[in-house]
N, C-alpha and C positions, 0 to 999 in steps of 0.2 A: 546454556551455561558456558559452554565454548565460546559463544559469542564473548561473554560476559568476560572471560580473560581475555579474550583476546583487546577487548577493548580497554583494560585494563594497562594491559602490557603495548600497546600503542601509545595510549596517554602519558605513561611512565618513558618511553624512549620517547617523545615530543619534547617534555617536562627536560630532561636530560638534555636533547637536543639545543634548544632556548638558552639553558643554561651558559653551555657551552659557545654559542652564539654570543648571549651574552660578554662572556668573558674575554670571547675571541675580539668585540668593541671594544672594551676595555684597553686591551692591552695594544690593539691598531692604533684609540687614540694617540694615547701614550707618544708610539712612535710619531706618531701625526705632527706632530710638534714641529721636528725635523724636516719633514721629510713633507709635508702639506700634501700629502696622501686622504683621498676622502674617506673615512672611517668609515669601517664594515657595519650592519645593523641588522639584525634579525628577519630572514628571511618571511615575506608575509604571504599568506597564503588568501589572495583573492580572485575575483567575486568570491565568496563565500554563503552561503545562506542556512541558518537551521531554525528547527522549527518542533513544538511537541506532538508527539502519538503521530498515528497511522495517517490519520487524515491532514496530518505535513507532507507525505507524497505530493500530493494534488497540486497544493497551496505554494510547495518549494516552486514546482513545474510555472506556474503564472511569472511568480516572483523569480526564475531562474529567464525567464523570456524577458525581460527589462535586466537585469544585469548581465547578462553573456553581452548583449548587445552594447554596452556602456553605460546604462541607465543609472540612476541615483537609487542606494539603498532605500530609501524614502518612502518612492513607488514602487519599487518591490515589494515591502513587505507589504502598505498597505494592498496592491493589488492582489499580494498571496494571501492573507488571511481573507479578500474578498469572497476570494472560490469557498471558502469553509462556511462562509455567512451564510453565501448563498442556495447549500446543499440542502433540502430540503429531509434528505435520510440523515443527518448529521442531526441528532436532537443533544446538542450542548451549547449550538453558537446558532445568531442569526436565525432564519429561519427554519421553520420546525423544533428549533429547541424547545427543552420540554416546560411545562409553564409553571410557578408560584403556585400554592397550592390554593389561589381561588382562580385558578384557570386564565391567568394574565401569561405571558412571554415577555419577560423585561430584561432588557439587555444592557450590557455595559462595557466598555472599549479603550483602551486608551491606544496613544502614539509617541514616539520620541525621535528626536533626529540627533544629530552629533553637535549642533551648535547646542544646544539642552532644550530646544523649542519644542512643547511639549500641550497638548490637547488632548479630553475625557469627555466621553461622557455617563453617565450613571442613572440607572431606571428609566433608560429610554423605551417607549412601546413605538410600536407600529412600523419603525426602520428598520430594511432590511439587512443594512450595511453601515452597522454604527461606526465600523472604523472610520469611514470617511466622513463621518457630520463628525469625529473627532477633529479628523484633521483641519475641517473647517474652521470646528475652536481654534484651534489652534494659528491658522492663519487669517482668520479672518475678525479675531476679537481679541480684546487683550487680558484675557480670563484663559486659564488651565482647562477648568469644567465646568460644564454644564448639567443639571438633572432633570428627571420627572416632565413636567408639562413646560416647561423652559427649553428644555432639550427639545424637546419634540417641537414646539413652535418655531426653533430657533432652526431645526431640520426643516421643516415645513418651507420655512423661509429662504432656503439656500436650497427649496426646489426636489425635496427629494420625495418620495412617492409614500403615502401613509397606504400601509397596505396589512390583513391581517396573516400573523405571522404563527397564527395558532393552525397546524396543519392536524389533516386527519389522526393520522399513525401518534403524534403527541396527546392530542384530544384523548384518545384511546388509551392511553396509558395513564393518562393523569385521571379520568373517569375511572380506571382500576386501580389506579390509589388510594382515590376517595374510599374506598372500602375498607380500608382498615388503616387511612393518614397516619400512618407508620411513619415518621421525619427523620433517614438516618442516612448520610455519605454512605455513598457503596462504591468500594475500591475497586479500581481500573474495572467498571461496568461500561458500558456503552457512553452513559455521559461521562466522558471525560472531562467535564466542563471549561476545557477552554482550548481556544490556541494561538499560544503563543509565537512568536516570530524574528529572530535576532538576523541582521545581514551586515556584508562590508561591500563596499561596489571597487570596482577599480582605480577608483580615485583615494580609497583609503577612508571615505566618508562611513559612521554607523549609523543602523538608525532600527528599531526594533517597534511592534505592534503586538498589543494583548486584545483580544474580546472573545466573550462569553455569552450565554443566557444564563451563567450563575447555577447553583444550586436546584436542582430540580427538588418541585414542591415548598421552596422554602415560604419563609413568610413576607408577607406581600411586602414591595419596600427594602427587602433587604439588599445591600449592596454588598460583593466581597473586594477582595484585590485587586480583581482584573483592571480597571478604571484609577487605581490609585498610583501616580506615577513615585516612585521607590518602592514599594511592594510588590505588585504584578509584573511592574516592567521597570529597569532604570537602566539610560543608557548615558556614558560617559567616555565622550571622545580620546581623552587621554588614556584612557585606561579601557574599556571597551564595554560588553552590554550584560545582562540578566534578564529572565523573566523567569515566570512563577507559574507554576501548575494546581490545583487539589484543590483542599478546604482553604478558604480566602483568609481564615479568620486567623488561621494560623500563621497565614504568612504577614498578614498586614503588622501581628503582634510585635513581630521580628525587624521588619521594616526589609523583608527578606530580600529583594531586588539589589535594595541598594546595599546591603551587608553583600552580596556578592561580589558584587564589583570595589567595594572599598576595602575587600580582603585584597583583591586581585593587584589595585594600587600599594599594598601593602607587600606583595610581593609574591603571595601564592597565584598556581596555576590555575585555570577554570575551573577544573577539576575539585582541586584542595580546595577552591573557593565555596563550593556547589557542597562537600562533603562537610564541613564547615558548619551553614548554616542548616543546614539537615538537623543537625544535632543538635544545635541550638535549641531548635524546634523542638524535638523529641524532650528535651531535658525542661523546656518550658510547661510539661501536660504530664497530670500525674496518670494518663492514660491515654495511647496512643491506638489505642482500638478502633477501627476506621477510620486513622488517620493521615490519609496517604496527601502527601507533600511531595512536588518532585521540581528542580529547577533546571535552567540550562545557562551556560554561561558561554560567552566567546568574546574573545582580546582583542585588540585591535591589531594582532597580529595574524591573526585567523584562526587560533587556536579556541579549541572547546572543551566543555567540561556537561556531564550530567548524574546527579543523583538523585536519588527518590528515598521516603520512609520505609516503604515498600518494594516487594518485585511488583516487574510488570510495567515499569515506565518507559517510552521508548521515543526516541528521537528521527528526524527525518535530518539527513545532510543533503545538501547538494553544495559541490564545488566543482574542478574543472577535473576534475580525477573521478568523482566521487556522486554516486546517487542510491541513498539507500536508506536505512531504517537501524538505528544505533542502540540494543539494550545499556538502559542506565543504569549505573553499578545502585547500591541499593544496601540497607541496613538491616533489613528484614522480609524473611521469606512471610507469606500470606496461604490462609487455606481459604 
């Protein structure tokens, strides 16, 4: 809980901070006129990277090794959300995530960079590392998304490894589901189903990465958020990025990614932005009974924001000060 103020009362002196900044351009221009003095501008705090839940540690770390160095937020994130694909104990992303409830692992990914160049894909099997047959869409076709047996062909083709992604430890869990195909989100359980990935590089460039294996057990074919670029993830150079955590369905309803960030152009902090559409959410479901939603947002000035429906959401930062794991303020305690 101390965490929980204290991050609280940071976000509120940053918010203040900005302001002030702010105002302090304002009134530089002003004189600027005169005096052709170069106006002051908001202090920006890069590289920057964050990322959701625990297994953002890992994933920052990759993605912290290409931006310390200069590198382009681009490949940071997709390198960092690689580590989490490829963990095999991680049963929500990539490999060993846990399967659809006829024993498939289908995955789903998207990417965004700061020019809005943007690549998905949706019910991909057999790839280990769907972010980057995203990014391929994305560079290498002049189509958003890909799905199903398109994707995978279209993977296949740009060389990437068809391999199965159904590991022992998932097998065994989804075989102990069959026993009572019980279908219901469980809040901040081990699948945290996704992760997400926002960065700035020291050029000031954004550029942010979502992938998943989705819902464990769900029904074959389903897609949620993660892949749907203003939902899962929407990133916007002028104004800076979002992505999306939980049940998909509820964020896609929202159009949740991009209301973050088109709050932020409006004027609120990451923070306010993130708090926002939380409620949104909540106020859209005549019942929010494992309904855990949690977003993260950051500006293009470096600042961030995180809320969830729930406790229990948490963030990974890395910056040049800063490597650690951030509780997200939150609407409702959970038993």
């Amino acid at each position: 809980m101390s965490n929980r103020r204290n991050f609280i009362k940071l976000s509120a002196l940053g918010g203040v901070a900005l302001l002030t900044q702010n105002a302090c351009s304002s009134e530089q221009t002003s004189t600027n006129e005169e005096s052709n003095i170069e106006p002051i501008i908001p202090t920006s705090n890069k590289p920057i990277v964050v990322s959701t839940w625990n297994h953002g540690l890992d994933a920052n770390k990759a993605a912290w090794e290409i931006l310390s160095k200069g590198g382009s937020a681009l490949d940071a994130v997709e390198a960092g959300v690689r580590v989490t694909e490829s963990d095999p104990e991680n049963m929500s992303v990539g490999l060993g995530g846990l399967p659809d409830r006829d024993g498939n692992v289908t995955l789903d990914a998207c990417i965004m960079d700061h020019n809005s160049k943007c690549g998905a894909v949706a019910f991909l099997q057999y790839i280990e590392n769907p972010i980057s047959v995203a990014r391929k869409v994305m560079e290498d076709t002049p189509h958003v998304m890909l799905a199903g047996e398109g994707a995978l062909a279209f993977a296949l083709d740009k060389g990437f490894e068809k391999k199965n992604l159904l590991t022992d430890k998932a097998k065994e869990a989804w075989e102990e589901w069959l026993k009572s195909s019980d279908y219901k989100p469980v809040i901040n359980s081990e699948n945290h189903d996704t992760i997400g990935m926002l960065a700035i590089d020291e050029s000031g460039k954004i550029a942010g990465a979502c992938t998943t294996s989705g819902m464990a057990y769900k029904i074959h074919g389903r897609v949620g958020d993660s892949p749907i670029i203003g939902a899962g993830l929407f990133v916007d150079s002028e104004v800076g990025s979002a992505c999306a955590t939980g049940v998909g369905e509820a964020v896609i309803r929202t159009a949740g990614s991009a209301m973050v960030v088109e709050l932020m152009r409006q004027g609120k902090t990451p923070q306010e932005a993130c708090i926002e559409v939380v409620n949104r959410i909540i106020k859209k479901h005549d019942s929010i009974e494992n309904l855990q939603v949690g977003f993260i947002a950051l500006d293009k000035y470096g600042n961030y924001g995180c809320h969830s429906v729930y406790a229990g959401f948490n963030i990974a930062l890395r910056d040049n000060e800063t490597e650690n794991l951030v509780d997200a303020t939150y609407e409702n305690e959970w038993e």
